[in-house]
Rosetta silent file (secondary structure, phi, psi, omega in degrees, C-alpha in Angstrom):
SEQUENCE: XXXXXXXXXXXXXXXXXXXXXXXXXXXXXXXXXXXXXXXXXXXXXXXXXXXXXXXXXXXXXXXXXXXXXXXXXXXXXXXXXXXXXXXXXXXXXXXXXXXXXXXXXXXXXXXXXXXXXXXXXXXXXXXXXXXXXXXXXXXXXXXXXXXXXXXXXXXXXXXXXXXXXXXXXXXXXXXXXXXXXXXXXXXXXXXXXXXXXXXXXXXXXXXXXXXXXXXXXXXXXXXXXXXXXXXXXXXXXXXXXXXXXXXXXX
SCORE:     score description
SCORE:     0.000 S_00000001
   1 L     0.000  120.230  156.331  -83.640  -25.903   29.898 S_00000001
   2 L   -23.819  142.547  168.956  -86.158  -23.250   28.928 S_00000001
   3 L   -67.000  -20.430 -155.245  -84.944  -19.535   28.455 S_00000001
   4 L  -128.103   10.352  173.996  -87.565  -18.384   30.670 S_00000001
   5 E  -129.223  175.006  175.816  -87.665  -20.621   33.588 S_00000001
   6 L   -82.326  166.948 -159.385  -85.329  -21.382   36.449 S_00000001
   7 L   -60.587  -70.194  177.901  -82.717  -24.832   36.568 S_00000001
   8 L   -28.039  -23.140 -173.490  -85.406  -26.936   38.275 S_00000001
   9 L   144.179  -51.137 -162.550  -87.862  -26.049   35.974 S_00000001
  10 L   -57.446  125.511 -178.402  -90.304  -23.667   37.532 S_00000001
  11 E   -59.217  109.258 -156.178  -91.253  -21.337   35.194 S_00000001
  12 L   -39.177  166.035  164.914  -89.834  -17.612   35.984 S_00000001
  13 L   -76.920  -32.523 -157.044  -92.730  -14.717   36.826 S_00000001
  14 L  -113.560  173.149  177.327  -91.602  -12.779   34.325 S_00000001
  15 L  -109.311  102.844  151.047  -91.047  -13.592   30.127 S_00000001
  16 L   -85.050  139.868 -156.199  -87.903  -12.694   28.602 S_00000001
  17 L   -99.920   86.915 -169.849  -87.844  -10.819   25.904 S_00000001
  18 L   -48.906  137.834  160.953  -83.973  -10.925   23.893 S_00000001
  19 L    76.084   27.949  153.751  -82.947   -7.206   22.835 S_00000001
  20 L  -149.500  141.719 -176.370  -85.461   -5.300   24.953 S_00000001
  21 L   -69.241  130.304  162.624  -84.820   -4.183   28.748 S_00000001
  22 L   -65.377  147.045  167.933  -87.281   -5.791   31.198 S_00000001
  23 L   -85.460  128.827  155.979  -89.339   -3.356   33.361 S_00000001
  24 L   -30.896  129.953  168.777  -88.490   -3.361   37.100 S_00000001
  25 L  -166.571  124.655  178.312  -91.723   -4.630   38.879 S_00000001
  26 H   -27.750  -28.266 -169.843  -92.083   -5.957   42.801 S_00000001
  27 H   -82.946  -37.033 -175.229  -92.957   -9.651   41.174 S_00000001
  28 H   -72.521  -34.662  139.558  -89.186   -9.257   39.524 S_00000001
  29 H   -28.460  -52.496 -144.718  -87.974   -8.347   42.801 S_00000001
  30 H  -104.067  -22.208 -169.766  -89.172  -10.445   44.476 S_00000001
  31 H   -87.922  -11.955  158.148  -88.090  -13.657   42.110 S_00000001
  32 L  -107.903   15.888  149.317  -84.436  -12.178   42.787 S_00000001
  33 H   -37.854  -72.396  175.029  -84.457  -11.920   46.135 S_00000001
  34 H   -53.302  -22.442 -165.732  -82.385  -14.818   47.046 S_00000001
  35 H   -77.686  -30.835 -158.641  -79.978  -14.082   44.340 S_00000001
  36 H   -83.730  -39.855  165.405  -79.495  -10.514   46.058 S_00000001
  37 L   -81.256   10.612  138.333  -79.198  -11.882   49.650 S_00000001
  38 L   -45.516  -60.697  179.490  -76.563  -13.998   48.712 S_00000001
  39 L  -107.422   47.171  141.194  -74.168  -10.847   48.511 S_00000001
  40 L    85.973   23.703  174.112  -75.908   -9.151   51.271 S_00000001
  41 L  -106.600  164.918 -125.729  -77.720   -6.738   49.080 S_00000001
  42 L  -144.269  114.831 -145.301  -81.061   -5.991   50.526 S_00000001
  43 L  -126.117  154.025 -146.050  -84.203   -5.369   47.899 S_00000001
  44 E  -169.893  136.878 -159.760  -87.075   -2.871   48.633 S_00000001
  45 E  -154.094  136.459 -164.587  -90.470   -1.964   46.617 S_00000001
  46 E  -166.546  105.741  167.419  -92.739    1.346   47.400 S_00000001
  47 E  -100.381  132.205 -152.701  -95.764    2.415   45.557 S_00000001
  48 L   -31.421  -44.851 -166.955  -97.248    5.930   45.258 S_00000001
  49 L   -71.895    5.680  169.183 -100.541    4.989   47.372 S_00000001
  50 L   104.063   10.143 -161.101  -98.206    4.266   50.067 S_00000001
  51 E   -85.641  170.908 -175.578  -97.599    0.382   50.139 S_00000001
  52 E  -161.260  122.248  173.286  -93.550   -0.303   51.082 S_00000001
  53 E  -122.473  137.452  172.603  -92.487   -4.028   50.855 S_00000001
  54 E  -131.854  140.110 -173.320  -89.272   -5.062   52.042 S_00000001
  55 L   -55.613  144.921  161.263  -86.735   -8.179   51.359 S_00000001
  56 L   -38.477  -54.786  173.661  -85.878  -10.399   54.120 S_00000001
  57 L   -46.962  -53.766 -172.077  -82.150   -8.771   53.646 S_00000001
  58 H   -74.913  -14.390  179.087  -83.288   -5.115   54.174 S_00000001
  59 H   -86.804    0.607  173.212  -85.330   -6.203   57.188 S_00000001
  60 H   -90.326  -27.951 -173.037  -81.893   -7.816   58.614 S_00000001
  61 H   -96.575  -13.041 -159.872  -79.851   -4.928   58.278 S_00000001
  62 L   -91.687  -23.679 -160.109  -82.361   -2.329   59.604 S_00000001
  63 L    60.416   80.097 -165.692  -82.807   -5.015   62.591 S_00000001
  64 L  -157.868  123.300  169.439  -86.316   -5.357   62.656 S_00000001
  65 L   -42.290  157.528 -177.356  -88.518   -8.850   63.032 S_00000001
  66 L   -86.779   19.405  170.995  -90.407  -10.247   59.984 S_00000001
  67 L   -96.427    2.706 -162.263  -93.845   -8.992   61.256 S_00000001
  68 L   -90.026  165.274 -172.457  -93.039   -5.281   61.189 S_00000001
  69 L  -136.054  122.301 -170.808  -94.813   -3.689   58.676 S_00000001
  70 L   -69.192   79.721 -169.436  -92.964   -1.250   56.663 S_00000001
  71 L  -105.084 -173.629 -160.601  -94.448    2.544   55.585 S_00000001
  72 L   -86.072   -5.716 -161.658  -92.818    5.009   54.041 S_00000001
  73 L   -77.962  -67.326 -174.422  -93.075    6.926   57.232 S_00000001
  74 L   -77.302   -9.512 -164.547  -91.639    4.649   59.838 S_00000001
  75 L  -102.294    6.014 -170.655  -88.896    3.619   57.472 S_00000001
  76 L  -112.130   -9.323  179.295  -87.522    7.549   56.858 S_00000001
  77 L  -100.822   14.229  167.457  -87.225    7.387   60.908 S_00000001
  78 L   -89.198  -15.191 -162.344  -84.671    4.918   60.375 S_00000001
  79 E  -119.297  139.427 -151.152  -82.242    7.010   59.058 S_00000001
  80 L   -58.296  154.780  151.563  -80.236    9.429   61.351 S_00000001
  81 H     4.603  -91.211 -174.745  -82.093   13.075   61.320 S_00000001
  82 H  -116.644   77.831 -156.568  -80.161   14.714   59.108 S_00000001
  83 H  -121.176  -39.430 -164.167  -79.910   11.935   56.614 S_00000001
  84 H   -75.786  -45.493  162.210  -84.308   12.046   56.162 S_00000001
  85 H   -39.951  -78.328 -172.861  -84.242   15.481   54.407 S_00000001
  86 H   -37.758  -81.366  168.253  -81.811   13.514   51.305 S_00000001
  87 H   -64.422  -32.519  152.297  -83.498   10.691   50.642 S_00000001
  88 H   -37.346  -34.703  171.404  -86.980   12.212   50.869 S_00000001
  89 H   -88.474   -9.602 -171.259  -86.268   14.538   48.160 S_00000001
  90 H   -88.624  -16.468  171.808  -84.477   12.049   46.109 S_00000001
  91 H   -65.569  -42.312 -176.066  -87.774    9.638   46.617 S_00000001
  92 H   -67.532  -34.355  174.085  -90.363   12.835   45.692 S_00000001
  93 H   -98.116    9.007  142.040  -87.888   13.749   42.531 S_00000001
  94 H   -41.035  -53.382 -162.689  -88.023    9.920   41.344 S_00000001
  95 H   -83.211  -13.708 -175.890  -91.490   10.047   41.446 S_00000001
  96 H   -81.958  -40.604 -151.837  -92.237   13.676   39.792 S_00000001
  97 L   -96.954  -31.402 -175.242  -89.229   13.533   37.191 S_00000001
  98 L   102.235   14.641  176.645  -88.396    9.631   36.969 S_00000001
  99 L   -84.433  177.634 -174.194  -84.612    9.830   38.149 S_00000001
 100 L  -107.318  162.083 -172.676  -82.322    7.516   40.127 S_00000001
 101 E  -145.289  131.301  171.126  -80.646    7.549   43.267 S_00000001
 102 L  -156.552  127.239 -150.013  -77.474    5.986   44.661 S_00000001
 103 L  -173.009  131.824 -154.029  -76.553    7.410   48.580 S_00000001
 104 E  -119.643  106.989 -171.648  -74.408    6.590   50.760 S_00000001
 105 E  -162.817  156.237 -160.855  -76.296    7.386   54.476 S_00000001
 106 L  -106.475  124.003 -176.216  -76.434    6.872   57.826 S_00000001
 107 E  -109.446  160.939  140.755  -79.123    4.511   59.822 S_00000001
 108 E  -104.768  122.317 -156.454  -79.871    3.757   63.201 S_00000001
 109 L   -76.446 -168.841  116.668  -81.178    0.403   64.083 S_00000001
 110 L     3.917  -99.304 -164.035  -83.718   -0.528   67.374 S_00000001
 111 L   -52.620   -3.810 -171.576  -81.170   -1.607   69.545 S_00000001
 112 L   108.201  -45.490 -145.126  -78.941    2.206   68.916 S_00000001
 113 L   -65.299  130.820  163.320  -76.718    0.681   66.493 S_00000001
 114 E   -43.189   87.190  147.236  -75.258    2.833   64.344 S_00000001
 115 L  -145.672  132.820 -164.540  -74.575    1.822   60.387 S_00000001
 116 L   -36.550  136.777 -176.465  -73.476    3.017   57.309 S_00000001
 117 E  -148.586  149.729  145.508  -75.940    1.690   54.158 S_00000001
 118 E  -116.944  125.269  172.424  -75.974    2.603   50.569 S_00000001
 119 E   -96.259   76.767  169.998  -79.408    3.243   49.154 S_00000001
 120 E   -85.849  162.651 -171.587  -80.341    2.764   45.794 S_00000001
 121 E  -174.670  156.739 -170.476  -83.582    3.309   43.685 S_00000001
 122 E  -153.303  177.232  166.058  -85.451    4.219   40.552 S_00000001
 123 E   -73.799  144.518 -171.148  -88.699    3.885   38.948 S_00000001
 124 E  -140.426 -178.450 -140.501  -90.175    0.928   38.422 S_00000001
 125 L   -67.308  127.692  172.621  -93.193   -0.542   36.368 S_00000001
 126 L   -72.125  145.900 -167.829  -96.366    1.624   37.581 S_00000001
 127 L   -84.927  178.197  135.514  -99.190   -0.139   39.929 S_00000001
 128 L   -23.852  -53.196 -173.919 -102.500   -0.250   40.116 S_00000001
 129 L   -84.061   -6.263 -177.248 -101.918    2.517   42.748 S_00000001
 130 L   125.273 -145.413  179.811  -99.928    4.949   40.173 S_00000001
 131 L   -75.308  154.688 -175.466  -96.302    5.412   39.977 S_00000001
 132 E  -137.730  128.213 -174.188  -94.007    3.048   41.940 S_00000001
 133 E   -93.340  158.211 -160.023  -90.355    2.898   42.979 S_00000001
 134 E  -137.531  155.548 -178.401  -88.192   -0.165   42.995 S_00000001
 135 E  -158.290 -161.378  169.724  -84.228   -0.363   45.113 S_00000001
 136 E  -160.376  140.045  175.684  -81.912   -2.156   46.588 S_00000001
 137 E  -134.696  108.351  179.227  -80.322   -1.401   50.124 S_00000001
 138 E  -100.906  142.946 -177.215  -76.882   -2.622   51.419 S_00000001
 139 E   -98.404  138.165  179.536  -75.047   -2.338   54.451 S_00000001
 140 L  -149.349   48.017 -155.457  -71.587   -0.900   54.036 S_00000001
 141 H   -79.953  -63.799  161.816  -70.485   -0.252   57.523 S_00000001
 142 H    -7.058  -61.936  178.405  -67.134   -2.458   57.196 S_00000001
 143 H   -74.721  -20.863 -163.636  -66.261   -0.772   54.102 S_00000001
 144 H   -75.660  -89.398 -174.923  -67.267    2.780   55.312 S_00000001
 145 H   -24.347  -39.645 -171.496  -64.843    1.798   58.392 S_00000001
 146 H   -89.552  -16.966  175.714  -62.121    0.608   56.659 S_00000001
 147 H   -77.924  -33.289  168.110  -62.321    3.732   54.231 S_00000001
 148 H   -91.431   -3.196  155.692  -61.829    5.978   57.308 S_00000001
 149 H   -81.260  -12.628 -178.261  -59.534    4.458   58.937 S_00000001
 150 H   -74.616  -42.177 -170.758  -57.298    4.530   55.670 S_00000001
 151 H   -74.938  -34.344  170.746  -57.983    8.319   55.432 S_00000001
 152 H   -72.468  -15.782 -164.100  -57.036    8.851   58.960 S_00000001
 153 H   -90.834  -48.029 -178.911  -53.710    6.297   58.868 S_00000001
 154 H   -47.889  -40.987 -156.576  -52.945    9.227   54.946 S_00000001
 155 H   -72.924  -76.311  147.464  -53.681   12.120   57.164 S_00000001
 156 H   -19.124 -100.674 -174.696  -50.977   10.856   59.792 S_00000001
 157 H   -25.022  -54.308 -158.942  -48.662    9.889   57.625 S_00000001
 158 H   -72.048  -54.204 -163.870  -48.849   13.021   55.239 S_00000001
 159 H   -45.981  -58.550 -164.348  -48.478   15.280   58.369 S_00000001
 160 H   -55.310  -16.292  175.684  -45.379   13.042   59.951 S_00000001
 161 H   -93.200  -32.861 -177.840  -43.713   13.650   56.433 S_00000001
 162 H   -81.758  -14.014  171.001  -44.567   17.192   56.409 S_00000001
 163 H   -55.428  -88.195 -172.364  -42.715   17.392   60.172 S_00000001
 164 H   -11.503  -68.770 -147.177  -40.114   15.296   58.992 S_00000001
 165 H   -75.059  -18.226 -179.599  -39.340   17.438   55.820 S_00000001
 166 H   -79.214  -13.646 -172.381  -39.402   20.873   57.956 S_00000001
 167 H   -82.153  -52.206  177.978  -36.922   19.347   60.249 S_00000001
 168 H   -35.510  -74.761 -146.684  -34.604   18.280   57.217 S_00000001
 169 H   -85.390  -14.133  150.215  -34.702   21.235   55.773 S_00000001
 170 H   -65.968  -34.152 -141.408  -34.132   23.322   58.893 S_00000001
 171 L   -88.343  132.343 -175.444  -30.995   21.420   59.969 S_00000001
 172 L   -53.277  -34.173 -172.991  -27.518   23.353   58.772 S_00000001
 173 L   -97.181  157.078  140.586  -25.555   19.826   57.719 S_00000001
 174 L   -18.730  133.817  152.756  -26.078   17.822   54.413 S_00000001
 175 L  -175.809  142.448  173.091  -28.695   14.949   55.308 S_00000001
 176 E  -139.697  158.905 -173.707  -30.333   12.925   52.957 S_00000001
 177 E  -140.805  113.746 -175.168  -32.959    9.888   53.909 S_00000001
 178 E   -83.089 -175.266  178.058  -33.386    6.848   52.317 S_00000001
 179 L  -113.066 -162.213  172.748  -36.153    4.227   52.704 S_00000001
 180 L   -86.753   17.995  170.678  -35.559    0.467   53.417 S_00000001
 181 L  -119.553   22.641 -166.267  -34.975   -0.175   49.784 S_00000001
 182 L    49.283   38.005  172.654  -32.469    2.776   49.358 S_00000001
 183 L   -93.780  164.770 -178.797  -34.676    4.616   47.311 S_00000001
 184 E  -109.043  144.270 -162.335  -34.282    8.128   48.412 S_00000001
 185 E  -113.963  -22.805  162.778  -37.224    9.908   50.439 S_00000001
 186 E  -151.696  132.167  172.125  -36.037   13.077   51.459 S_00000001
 187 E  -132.335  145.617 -164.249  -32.790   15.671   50.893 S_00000001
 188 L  -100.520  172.849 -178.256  -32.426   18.527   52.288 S_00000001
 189 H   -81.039  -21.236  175.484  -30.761   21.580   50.450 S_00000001
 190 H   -55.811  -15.666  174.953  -27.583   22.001   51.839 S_00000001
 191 H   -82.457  -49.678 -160.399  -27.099   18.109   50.450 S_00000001
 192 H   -77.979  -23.680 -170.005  -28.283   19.271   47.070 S_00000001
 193 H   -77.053  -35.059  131.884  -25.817   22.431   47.423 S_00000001
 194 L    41.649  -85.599  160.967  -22.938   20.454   48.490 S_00000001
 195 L  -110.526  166.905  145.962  -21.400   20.048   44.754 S_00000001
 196 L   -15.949  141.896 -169.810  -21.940   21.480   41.717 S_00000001
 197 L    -2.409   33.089  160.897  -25.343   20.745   39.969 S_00000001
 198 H   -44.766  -51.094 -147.418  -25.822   17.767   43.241 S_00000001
 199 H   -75.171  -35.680 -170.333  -29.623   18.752   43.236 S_00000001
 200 H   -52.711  -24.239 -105.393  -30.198   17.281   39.259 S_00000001
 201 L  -119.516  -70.653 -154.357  -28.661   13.936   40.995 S_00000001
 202 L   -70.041   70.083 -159.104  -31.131   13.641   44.051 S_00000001
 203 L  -100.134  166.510 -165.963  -34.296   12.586   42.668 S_00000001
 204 L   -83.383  141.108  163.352  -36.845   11.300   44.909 S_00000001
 205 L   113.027  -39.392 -169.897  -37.919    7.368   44.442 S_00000001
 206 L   -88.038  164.592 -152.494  -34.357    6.404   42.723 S_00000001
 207 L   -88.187  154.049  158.768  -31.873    4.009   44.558 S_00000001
 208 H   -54.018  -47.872  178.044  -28.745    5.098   46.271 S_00000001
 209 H   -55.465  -59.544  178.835  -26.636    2.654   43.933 S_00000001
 210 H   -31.008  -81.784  173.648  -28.946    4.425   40.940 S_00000001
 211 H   -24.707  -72.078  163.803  -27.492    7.747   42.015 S_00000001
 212 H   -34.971  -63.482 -170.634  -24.157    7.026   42.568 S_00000001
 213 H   -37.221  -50.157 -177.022  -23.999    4.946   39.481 S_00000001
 214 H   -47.740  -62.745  176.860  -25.234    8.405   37.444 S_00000001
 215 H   -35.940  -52.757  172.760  -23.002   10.291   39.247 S_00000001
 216 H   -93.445  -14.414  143.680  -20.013    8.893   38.579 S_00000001
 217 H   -42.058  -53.737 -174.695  -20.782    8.509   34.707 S_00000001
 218 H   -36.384  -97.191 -127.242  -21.128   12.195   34.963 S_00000001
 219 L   120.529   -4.117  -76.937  -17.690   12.596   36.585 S_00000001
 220 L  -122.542  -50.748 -159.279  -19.730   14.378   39.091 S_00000001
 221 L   -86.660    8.240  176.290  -16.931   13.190   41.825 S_00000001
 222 H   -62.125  -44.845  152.792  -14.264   14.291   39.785 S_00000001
 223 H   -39.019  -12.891 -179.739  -13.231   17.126   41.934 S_00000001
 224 H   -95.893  -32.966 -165.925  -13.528   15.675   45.143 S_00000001
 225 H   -80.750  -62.858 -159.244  -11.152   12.636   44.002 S_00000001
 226 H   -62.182  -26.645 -164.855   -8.402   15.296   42.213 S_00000001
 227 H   -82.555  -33.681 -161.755   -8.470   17.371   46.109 S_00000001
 228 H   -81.694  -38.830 -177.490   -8.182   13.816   47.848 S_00000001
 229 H   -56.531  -53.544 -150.947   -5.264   12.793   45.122 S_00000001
 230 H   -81.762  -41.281 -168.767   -3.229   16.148   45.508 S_00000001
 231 H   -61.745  -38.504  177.219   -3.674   15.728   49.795 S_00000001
 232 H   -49.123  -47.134  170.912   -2.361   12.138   49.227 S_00000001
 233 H   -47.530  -44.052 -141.968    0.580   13.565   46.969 S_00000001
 234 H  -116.688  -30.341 -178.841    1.708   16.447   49.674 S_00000001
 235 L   -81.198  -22.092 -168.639    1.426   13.429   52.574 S_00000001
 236 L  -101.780  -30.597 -176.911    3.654   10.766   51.016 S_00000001
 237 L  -119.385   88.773  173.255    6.838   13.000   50.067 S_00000001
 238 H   -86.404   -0.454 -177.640    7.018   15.394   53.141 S_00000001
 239 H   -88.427  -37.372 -173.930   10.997   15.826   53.097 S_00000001
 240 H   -76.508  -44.068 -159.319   10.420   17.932   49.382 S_00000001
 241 H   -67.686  -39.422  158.382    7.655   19.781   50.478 S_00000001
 242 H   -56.020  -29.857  177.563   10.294   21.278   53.379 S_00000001
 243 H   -69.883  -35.524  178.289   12.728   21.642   51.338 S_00000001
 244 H   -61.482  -44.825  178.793   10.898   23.513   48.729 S_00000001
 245 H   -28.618  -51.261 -174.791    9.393   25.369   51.770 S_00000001
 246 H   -89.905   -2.309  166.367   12.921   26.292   52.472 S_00000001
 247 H   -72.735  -34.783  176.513   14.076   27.220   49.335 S_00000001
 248 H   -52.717  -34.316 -169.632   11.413   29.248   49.108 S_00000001
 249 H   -83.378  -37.745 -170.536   12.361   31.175   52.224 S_00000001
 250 L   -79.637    0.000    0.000   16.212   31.674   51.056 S_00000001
């Protein structure tokens, strides 16, 4: 198979050239059109004298039949109010300075609908008519959706933790709160004051077992064990401890 034509044969529009960048031009566009509506990106070609060609793709997501015909005018009234101001100046400083664009903005179709698109573009090969801009336009209301519903489900969450941890840390008893894998998620301080250097202990993320385990390497429970030993001691012979009592008294 030729370098320069497609698997059937037919010989591409354009020549490739190994080790030099091709120039963007509406015929190279246009021979990658199908490749681009495969993943629903949307291709888009606009020359200084005012011509505006659009892909099958971009004329699906805008929701618009394949007779309308597409100015630079009617196509800046697609995009919500004040959305038209952005991309106007980023098309006018393409064309004075030669820069790029990538925007994230909000259209409204015909029918009302609402949806999120990102809209990129650059310079492309210059016409006949002067300078010319070349793009691509994708709909990215799904992802847009699914990104603000994440940020509203964080938002929730962080607040319900920040409740949480003011209530902990109000309440006068020892409480500490694990998760459902015993890692530990919140302690309040009267738990870290509890024993001796208990706060070094409590770290957030580590296991209950982990803790413990530390803990009693330390010795960390030795004092609590020698007070439980000597009450055990004073419970099991209760005939000396009266007697000493009463020796004590005579």
């Amino acid at each position: 198979m030729s370098e320069s034509s497609w698997p059937s044969g037919e010989r591409l529009p354009f020549a490739l050239q190994p080790g030099r960048e091709r120039p963007l031009s509406l015929r190279l566009l246009s021979a990658a059109e199908p490749l681009l509506a495969v993943a629903g990106i949307g291709a888009w070609y606009y020359s200084a004298g005012g011509r505006l060609w659009w892909s099958a793709e971009t004329r699906r997501i805008l929701g618009v039949a394949e007779d309308f015909q597409p100015l630079l005018s009617n196509a800046l009234r697609f995009y919500i109010r004040e959305h038209r101001p952005i991309l106007l100046g980023a098309v006018n400083e393409a064309l004075r300075n030669g820069t790029s664009w990538d925007l994230e903005l909000c259209i409204r179709r015909p029918d009302g609908e609402r949806r999120q698109v990102r809209a990129r573009g650059r310079p492309a090969v210059a016409s006949v008519e002067g300078a010319a801009l070349i793009g691509t336009f994708e709909d990215i209301t799904v992802r847009h959706e699914a990104a603000a519903r994440a940020a509203r489900e964080l938002d929730l969450r962080t607040r319900t933790e920040t409740l949480l941890r003011d209530v902990i840390t109000g309440i006068p008893a020892a409480l500490s709160v694990y998760d459902r894998e015993e890692r530990l998620i919140l302690v309040n301080d009267v738990y870290r004051d509890i024993l001796p250097d208990n706060g070094q202990y409590m770290v957030k993320g580590e296991r209950l077992a982990d803790i413990i385990t530390r803990k009693v390497l330390a010795n960390h429970y030795r004092p609590e064990v020698s007070a439980v030993a000597a009450r055990r001691t004073r419970i099991a012979s209760p005939g000396r401890g009266r007697h000493a009592d009463r020796a004590g008294q005579s």
